[in-house]
ZAKE-820294 format. One record per residue: residue in three letters; x, y, z of N, C-alpha, C in turn. Coordinates in nm, 3 decimals. Example, Ala and Ser with C-alpha at 12.3 -4.5 7.8 and 13.67 -1.06 7.14 Angstrom:
{resn:ALA&n_c1:1.319&n_c2:-0.569&n_c3:0.780&ca_c1:1.230&ca_c2:-0.450&ca_c3:0.780&c_c1:1.320&c_c2:-0.330&c_c3:0.780}
{resn:SER&n_c1:1.285&n_c2:-0.225&n_c3:0.708&ca_c1:1.367&ca_c2:-0.106&ca_c3:0.714&c_c1:1.290&c_c2:0.003&c_c3:0.787}
***
This chain:
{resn:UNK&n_c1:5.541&n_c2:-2.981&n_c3:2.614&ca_c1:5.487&ca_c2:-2.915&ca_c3:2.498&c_c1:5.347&c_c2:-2.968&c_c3:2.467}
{resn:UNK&n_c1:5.293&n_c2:-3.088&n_c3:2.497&ca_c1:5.160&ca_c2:-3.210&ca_c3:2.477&c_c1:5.093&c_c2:-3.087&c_c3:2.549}
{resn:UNK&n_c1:5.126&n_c2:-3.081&n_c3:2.675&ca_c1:4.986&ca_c2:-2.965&ca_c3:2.766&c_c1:5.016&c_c2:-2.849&c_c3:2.723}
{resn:UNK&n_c1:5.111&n_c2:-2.756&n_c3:2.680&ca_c1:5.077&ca_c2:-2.629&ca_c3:2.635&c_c1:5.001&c_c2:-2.652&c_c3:2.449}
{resn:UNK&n_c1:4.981&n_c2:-2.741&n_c3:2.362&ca_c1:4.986&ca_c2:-2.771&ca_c3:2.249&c_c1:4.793&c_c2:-2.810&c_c3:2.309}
{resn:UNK&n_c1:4.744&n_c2:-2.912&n_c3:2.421&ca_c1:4.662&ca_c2:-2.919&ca_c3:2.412&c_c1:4.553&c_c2:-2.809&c_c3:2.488}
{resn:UNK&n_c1:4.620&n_c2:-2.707&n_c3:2.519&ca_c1:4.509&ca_c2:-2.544&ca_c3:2.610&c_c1:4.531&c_c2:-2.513&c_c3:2.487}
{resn:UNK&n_c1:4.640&n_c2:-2.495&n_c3:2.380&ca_c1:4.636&ca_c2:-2.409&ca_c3:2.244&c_c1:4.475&c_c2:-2.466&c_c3:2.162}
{resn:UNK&n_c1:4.460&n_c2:-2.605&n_c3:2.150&ca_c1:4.393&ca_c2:-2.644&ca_c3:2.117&c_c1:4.237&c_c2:-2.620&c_c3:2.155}
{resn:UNK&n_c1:4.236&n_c2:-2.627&n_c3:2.327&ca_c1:4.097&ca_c2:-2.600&ca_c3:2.350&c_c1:4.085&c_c2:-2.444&c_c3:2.375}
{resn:UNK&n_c1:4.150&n_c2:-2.376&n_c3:2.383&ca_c1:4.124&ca_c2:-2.262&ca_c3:2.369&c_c1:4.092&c_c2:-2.211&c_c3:2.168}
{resn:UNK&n_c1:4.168&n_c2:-2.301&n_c3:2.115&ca_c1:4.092&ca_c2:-2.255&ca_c3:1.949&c_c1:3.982&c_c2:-2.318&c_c3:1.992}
{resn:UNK&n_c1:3.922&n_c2:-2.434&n_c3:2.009&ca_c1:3.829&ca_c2:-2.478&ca_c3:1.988&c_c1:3.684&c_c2:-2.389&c_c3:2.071}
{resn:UNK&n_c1:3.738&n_c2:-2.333&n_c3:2.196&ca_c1:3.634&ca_c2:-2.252&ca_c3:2.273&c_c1:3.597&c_c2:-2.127&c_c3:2.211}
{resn:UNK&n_c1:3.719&n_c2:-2.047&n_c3:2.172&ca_c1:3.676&ca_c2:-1.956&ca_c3:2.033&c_c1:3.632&c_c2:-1.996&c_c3:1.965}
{resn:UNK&n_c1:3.635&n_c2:-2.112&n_c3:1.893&ca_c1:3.546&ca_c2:-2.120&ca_c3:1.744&c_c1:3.458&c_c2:-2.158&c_c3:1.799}
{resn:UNK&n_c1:3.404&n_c2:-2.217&n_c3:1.903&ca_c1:3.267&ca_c2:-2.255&ca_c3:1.955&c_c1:3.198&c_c2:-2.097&c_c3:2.003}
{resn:UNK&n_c1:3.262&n_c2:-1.991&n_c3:2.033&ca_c1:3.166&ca_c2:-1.895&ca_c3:2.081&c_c1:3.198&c_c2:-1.819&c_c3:1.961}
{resn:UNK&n_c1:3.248&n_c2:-1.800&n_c3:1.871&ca_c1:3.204&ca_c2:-1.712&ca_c3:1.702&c_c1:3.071&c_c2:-1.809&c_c3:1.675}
{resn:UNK&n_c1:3.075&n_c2:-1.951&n_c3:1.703&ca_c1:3.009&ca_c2:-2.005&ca_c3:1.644&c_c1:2.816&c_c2:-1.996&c_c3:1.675}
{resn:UNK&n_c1:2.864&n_c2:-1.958&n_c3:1.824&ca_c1:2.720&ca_c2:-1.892&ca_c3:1.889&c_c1:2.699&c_c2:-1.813&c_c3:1.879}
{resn:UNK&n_c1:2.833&n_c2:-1.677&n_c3:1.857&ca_c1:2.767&ca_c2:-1.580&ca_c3:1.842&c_c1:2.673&c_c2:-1.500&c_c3:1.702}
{resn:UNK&n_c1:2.770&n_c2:-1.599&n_c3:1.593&ca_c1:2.700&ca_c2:-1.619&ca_c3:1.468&c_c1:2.554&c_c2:-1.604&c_c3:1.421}
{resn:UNK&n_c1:2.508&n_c2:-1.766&n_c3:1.487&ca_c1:2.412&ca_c2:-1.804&ca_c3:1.575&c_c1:2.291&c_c2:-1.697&c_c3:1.618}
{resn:UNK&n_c1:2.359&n_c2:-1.648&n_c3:1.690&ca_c1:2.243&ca_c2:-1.543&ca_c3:1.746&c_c1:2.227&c_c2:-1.434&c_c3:1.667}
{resn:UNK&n_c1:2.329&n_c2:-1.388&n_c3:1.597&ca_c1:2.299&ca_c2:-1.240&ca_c3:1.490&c_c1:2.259&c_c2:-1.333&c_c3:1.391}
{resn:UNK&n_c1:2.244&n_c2:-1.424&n_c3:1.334&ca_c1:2.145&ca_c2:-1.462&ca_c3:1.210&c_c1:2.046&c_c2:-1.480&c_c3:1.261}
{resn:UNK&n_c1:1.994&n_c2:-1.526&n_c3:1.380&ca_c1:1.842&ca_c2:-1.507&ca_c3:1.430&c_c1:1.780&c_c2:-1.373&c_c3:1.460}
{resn:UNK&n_c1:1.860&n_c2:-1.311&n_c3:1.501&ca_c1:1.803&ca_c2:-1.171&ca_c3:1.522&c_c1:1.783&c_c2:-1.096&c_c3:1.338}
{resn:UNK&n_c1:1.871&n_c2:-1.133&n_c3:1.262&ca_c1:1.857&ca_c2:-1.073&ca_c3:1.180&c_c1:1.770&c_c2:-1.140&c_c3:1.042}
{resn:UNK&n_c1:1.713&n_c2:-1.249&n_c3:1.105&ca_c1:1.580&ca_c2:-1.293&ca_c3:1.023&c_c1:1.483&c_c2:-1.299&c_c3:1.071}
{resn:UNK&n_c1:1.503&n_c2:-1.248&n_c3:1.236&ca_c1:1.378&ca_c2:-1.187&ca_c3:1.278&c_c1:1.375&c_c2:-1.061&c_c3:1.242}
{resn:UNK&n_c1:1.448&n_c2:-0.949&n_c3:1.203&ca_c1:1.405&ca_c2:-0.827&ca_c3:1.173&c_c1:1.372&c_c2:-0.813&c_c3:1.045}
{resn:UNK&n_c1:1.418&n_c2:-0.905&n_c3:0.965&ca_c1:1.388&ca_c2:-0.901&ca_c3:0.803&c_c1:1.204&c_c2:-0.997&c_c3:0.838}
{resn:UNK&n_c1:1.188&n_c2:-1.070&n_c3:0.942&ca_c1:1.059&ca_c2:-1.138&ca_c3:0.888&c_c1:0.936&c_c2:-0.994&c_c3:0.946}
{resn:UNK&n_c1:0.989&n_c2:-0.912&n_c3:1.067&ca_c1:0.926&ca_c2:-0.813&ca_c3:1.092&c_c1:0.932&c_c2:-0.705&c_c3:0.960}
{resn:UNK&n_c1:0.991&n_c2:-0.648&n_c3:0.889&ca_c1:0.995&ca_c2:-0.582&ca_c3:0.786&c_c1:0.939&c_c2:-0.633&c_c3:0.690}
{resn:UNK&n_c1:0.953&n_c2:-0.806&n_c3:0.652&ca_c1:0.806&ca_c2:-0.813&ca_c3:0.529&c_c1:0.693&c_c2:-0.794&c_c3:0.587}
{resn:UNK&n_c1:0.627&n_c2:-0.842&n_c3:0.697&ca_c1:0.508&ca_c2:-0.800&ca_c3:0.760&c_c1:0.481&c_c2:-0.661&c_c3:0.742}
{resn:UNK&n_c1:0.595&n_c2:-0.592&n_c3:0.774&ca_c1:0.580&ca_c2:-0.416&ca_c3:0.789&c_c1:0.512&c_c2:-0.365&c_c3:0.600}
{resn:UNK&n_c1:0.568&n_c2:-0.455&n_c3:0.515&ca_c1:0.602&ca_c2:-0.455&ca_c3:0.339&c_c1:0.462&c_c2:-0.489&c_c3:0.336}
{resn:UNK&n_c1:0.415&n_c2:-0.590&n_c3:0.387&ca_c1:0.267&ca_c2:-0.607&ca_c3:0.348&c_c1:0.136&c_c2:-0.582&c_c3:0.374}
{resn:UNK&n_c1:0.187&n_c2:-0.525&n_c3:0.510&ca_c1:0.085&ca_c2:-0.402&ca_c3:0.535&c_c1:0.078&c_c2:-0.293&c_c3:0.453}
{resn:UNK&n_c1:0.181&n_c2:-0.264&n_c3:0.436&ca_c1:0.193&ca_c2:-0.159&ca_c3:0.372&c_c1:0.114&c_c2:-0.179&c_c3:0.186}
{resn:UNK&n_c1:0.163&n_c2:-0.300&n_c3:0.166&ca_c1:0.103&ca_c2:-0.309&ca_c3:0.052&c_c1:0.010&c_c2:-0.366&c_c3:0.013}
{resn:UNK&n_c1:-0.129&n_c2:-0.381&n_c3:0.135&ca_c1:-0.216&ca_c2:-0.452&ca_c3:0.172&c_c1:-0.288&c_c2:-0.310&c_c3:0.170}
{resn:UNK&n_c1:-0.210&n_c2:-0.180&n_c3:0.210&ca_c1:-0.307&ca_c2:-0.022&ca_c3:0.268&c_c1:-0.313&c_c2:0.023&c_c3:0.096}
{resn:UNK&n_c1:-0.226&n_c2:0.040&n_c3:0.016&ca_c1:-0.177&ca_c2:0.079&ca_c3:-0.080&c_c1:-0.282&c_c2:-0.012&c_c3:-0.197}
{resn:UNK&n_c1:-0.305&n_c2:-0.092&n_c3:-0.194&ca_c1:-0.365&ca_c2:-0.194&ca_c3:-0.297&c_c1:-0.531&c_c2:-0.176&c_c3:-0.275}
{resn:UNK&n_c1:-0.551&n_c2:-0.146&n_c3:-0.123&ca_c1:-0.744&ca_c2:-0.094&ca_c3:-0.079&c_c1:-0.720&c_c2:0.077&c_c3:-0.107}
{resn:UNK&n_c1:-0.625&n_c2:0.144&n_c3:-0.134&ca_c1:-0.634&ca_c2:0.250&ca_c3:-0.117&c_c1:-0.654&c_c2:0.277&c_c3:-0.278}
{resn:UNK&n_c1:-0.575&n_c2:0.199&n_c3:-0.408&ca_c1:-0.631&ca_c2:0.202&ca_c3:-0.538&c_c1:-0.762&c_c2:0.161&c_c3:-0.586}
{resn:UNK&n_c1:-0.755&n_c2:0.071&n_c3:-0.484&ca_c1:-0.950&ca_c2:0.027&ca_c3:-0.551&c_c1:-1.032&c_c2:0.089&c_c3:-0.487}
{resn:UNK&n_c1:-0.983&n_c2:0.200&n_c3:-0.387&ca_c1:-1.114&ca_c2:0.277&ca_c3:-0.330&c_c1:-1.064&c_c2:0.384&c_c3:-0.422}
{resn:UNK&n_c1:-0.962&n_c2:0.450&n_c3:-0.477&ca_c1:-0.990&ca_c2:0.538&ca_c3:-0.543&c_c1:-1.036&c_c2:0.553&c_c3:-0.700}
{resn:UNK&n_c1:-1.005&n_c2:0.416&n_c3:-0.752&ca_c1:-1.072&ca_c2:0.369&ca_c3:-0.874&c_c1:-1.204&c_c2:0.390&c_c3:-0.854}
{resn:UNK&n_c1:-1.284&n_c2:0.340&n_c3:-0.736&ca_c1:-1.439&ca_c2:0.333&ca_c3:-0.742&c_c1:-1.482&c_c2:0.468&c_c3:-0.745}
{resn:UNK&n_c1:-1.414&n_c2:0.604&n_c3:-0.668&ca_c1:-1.435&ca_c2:0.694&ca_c3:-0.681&c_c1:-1.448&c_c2:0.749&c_c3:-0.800}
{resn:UNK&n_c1:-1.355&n_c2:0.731&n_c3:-0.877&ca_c1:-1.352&ca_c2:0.801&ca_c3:-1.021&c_c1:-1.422&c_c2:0.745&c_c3:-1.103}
{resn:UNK&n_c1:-1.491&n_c2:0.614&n_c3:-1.095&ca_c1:-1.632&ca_c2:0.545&ca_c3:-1.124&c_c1:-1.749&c_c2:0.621&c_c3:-1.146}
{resn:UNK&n_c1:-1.789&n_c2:0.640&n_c3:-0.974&ca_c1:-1.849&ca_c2:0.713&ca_c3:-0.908&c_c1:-1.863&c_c2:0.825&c_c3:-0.988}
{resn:UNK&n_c1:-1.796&n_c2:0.952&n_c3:-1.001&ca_c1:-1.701&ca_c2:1.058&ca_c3:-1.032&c_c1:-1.779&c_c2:1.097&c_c3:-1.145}
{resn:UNK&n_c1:-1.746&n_c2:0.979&n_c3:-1.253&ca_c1:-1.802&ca_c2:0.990&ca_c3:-1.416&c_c1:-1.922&c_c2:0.978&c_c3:-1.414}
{resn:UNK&n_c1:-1.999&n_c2:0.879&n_c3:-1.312&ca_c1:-2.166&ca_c2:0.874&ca_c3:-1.320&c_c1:-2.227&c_c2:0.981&c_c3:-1.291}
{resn:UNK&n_c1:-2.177&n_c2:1.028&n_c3:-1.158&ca_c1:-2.221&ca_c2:1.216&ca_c3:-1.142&c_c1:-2.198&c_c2:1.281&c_c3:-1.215}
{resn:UNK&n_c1:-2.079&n_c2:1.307&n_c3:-1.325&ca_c1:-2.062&ca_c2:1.405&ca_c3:-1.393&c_c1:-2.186&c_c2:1.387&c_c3:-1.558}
{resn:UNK&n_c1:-2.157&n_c2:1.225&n_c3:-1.587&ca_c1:-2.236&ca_c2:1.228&ca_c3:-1.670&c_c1:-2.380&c_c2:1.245&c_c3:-1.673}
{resn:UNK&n_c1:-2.448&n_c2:1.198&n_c3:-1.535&ca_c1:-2.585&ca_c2:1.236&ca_c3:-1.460&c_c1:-2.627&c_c2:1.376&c_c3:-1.493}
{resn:UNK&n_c1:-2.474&n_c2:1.463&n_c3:-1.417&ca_c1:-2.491&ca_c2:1.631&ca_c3:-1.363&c_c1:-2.555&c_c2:1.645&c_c3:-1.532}
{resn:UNK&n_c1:-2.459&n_c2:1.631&n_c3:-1.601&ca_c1:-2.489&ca_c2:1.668&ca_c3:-1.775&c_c1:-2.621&c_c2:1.684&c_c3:-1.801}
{resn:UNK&n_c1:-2.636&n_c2:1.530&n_c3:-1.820&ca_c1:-2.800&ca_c2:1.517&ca_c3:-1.871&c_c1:-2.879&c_c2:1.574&c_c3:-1.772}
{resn:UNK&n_c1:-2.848&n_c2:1.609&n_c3:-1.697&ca_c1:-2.985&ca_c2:1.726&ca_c3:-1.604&c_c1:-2.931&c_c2:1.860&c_c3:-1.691}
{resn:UNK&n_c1:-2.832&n_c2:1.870&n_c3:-1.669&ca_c1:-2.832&ca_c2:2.046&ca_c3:-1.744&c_c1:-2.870&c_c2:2.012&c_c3:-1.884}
{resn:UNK&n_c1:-2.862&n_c2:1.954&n_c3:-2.001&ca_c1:-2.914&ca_c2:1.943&ca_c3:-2.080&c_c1:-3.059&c_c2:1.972&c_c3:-2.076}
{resn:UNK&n_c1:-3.062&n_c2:1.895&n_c3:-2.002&ca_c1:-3.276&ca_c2:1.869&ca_c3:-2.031&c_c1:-3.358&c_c2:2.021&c_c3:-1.924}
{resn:UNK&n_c1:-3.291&n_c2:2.066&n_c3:-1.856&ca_c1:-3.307&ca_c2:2.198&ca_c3:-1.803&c_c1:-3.319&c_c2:2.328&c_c3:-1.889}
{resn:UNK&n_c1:-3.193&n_c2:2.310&n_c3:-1.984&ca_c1:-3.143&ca_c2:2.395&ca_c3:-2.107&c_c1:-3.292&c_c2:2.373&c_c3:-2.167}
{resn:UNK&n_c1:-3.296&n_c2:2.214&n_c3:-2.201&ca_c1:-3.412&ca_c2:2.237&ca_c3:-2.305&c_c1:-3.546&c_c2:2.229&c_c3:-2.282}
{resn:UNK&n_c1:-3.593&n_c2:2.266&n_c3:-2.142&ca_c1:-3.712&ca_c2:2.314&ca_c3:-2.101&c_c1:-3.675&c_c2:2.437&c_c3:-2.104}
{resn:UNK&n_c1:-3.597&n_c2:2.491&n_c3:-2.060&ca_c1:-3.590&ca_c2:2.681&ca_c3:-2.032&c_c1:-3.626&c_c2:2.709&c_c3:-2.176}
{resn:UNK&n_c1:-3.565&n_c2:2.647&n_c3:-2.298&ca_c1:-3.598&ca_c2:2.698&ca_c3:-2.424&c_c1:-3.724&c_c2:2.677&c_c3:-2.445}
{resn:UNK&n_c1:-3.806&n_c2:2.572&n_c3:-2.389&ca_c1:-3.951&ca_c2:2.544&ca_c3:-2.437&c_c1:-4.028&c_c2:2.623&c_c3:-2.387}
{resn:UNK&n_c1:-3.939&n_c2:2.705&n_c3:-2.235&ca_c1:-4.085&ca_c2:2.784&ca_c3:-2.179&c_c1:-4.063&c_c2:2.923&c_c3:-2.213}
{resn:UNK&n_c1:-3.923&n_c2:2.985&n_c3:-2.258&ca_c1:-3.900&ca_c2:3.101&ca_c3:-2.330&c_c1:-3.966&c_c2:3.116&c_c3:-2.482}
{resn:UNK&n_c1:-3.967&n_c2:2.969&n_c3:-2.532&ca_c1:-4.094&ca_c2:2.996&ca_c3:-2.689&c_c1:-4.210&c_c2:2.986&c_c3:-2.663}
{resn:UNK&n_c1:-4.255&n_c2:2.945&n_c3:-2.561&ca_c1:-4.383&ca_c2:2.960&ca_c3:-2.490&c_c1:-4.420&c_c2:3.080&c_c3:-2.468}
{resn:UNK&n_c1:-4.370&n_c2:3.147&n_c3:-2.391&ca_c1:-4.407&ca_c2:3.285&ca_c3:-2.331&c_c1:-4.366&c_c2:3.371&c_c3:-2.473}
{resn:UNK&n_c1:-4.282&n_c2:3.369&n_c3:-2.573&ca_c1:-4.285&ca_c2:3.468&ca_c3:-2.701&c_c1:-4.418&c_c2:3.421&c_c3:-2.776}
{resn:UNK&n_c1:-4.449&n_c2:3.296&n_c3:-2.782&ca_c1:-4.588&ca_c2:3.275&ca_c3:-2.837&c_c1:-4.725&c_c2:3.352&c_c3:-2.741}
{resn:UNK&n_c1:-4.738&n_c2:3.318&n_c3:-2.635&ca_c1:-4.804&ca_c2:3.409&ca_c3:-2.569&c_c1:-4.808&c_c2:3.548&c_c3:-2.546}
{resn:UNK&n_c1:-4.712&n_c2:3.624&n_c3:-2.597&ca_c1:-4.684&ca_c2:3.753&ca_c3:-2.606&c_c1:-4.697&c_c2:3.803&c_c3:-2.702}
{resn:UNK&n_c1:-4.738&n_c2:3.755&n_c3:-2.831&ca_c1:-4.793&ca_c2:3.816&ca_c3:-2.925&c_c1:-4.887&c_c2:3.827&c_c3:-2.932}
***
């Protein structure tokens, strides 16, 4: 019963030694795919973070042209009026 009691034994022990590798190897693989996926996370939120401050600068941008465009049509408006009372003064 000593030799069938001690193969019982190394045979648990050879199983728990290969769960124990195989363990082993799926937690490495699977903190290598989680360390590839934050990399993947921070690219991503490395594209996402240049992609708000380039579109912030745009709408910067955006307001200086629009407020620019303005004051040209303003001051256009108010020459066209200076040269339309011009020419009614000259036409009398």
């Amino acid at each position: 019963m000593s030799a069938q009691s001690n193969e019982i034994a190394n045979l648990i022990t050879s199983v728990k030694e290969s769960l124990e590798r195989e363990i082993h190897l799926l937690g490495e693989g699977l903190f290598s795919r989680f360390d590839m996926q934050a990399a993947r996370f921070e690219r991503q939120g490395a594209l996402i973070q240049t992609g708000s401050r380039w579109t912030a600068r745009m709408n910067d941008w955006a307001e200086k042209i629009d407020s620019a465009l303005e004051e040209k049509d303003k001051q256009i408006a108010e020459l066209a009026a200076r040269v339309a009372k011009l020419e009614k003064g000259h036409g009398h």
